[in-house]
C-alpha positions, 0 to 999 in steps of 0.5 A, a space after each residue: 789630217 796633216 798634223 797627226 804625229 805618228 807613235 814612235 817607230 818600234 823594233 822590228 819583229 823578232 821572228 818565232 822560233 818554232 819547235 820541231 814538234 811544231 812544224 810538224 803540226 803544222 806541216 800536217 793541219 794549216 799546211 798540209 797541202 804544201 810540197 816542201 820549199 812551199 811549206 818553207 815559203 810558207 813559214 818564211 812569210 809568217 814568220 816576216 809578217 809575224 802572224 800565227 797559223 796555229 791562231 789561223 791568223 794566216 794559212 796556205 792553200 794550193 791550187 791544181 795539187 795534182 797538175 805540177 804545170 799548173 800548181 800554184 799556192 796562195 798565203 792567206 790571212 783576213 783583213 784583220 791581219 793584213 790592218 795588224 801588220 800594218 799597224 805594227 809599223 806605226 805609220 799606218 792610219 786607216 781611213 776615216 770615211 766609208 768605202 767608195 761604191 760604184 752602182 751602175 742600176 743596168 748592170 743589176 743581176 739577181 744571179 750574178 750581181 744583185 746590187 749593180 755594183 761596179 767597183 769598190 776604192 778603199 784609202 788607207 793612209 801611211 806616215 811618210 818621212 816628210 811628217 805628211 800622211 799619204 793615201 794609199 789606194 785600192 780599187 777592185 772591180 766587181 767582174 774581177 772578183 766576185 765568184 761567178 760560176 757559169 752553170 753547167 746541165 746535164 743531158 738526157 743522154 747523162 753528159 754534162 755541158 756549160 749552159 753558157 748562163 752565169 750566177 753566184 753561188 746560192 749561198 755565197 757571201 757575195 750574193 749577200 754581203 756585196 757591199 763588204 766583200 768587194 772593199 775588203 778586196 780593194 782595202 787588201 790592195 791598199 794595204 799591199 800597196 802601202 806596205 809592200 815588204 811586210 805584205 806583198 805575197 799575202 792575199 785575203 781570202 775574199 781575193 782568192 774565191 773567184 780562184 778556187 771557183 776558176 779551179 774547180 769549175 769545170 773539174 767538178 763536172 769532170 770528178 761527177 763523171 768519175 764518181 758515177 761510174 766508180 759508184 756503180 764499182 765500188 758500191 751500190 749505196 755510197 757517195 762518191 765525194 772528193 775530200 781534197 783536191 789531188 787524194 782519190 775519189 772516196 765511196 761513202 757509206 751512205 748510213 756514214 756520210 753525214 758523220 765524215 761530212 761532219 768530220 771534215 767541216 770541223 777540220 776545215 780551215 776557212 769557209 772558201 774550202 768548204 765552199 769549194 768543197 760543195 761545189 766539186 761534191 755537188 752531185 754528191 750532195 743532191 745523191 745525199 739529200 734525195 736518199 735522206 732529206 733529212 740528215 741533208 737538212 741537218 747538214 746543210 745547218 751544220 756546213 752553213 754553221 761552220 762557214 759562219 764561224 770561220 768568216 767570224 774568226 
């Protein structure tokens, strides 16, 4: 392993130059949730790191928009990007064996961990000037980053409240696919890891589901409140469903509701928003499939779908 010479250093990324036209677009689509020096940070970073959001190689997402104490924004990019920018330096080599899956057979949980899996390593390896390869190495743990949501339970008397059990979301990758989203986590960490100055700040979007699920949870019970009682206001047959975090409750139509569902989903920018989105509208959704099974049958196709296609991307 040793003996590997690396390929010859090459320049430096030349930043793109963006129009004005551009960054408007921008401002308005991949980040149109970012204030002003966030957008700035925002195209500061894609510019260093030289990813393109208009490919939706890297977007921002922000966190409590309408909690200025609270507000955080993230820079997302999949692995793919983070092996890309490491790439480019050609001092990086990846590792040629499997990830390291710890399983512990007592901590299997059909809700909450259906494989027992305790943690994930990941080595990626960087030419250093000694003509040596070095591991760099990554560790994520199961509890740390698997979106595990505790259930919440409405009351006879209509008040909702934790039930104090815990599980995954039904249809989370996590509970699908435990064995590749906890090591893109920890590959992400190594690569952070390795090339700091290229990555530090850029996080994948398997890192950041347990945030937005940390987020919403117990505002979504909240929003239901609201939306029940801005129902009875505004109309008897709508869906009061929250589009984005920060913008006002919105009463659907309920003969409109599959269309603007399907609307944003092909608006959506990555299958983490829209598994946010489900989770803050899920009393909404479950008002949608009781009064039309069926166009709730043929948008739960077309979420899954969506979802399907950005994990791809």
């Amino acid at each position: 392993m040793n003996n590997i010479v690396p390929m010859r250093t090459v320049e430096p990324l030349r930043p793109r130059d963006y129009s004005p036209q551009q960054l408007d677009l921008i401002r308005r689509t991949v980040a149109k949730d970012c204030d002003r020096d966030e957008f700035d940070l925002f195209m500061e970073v894609c510019r260093r790191v030289g990813l393109d959001p208009f490919r939706k190689q890297i977007y921002a997402i922000v966190y409590n928009k309408d909690k200025p104490d609270k507000r955080k924004m993230s820079i997302v990019t999949g692995i793919d990007g983070f092996r890309g920018v490491a790439a480019r330096n050609k001092d990086y080599r990846p590792d040629d064996a499997e990830p390291e899956i710890v399983f512990d057979k007592d901590r299997i949980d059909l809700a909450t961990n259906p494989l027992g899996i305790v943690k994930a390593t990941v080595r990626a390896f960087k030419f250093g000037p000694d003509g040596q390869w070095y591991p760099s190495v990554g560790v994520a743990y199961w509890d740390e980053f698997a979106p595990i949501v505790e259930k919440w339970a409405e009351s006879d008397k209509g008040k909702w409240s934790p039930t104090g059990a815990f599980e995954l979301p039904y249809n989370s990758n996590w509970r699908r696919m435990g064995r590749i989203m906890l090591p893109k986590c920890a590959e992400a960490q190594a690569l952070r890891k390795g090339w700091p100055e290229d990555l530090s700040g850029i996080y994948a979007p398997e890192e950041m589901e347990r945030m937005a699920v940390d987020v919403t949870a117990s505002a979504a019970v909240d929003k239901f409140e609201q939306d029940k009682r801005l129902a009875l206001v505004h109309a008897k047959d709508s869906i009061p469903i929250l589009w984005a975090a920060g913008e006002p409750i919105d009463p659907v139509p309920v003969g409109k509701f599959g269309d603007r569902a399907s609307e944003f989903l092909g608006k959506a920018e990555s299958s983490v928003q829209i598994e946010a989105w489900e989770r803050t509208n899920a009393a909404g959704l479950r008002e949608f499939w009781a009064l039309h099974k069926g166009d709730a049958l043929g948008l739960k196709k077309k979420i899954e779908a969506r979802k399907a296609v950005l994990v791809a991307e």
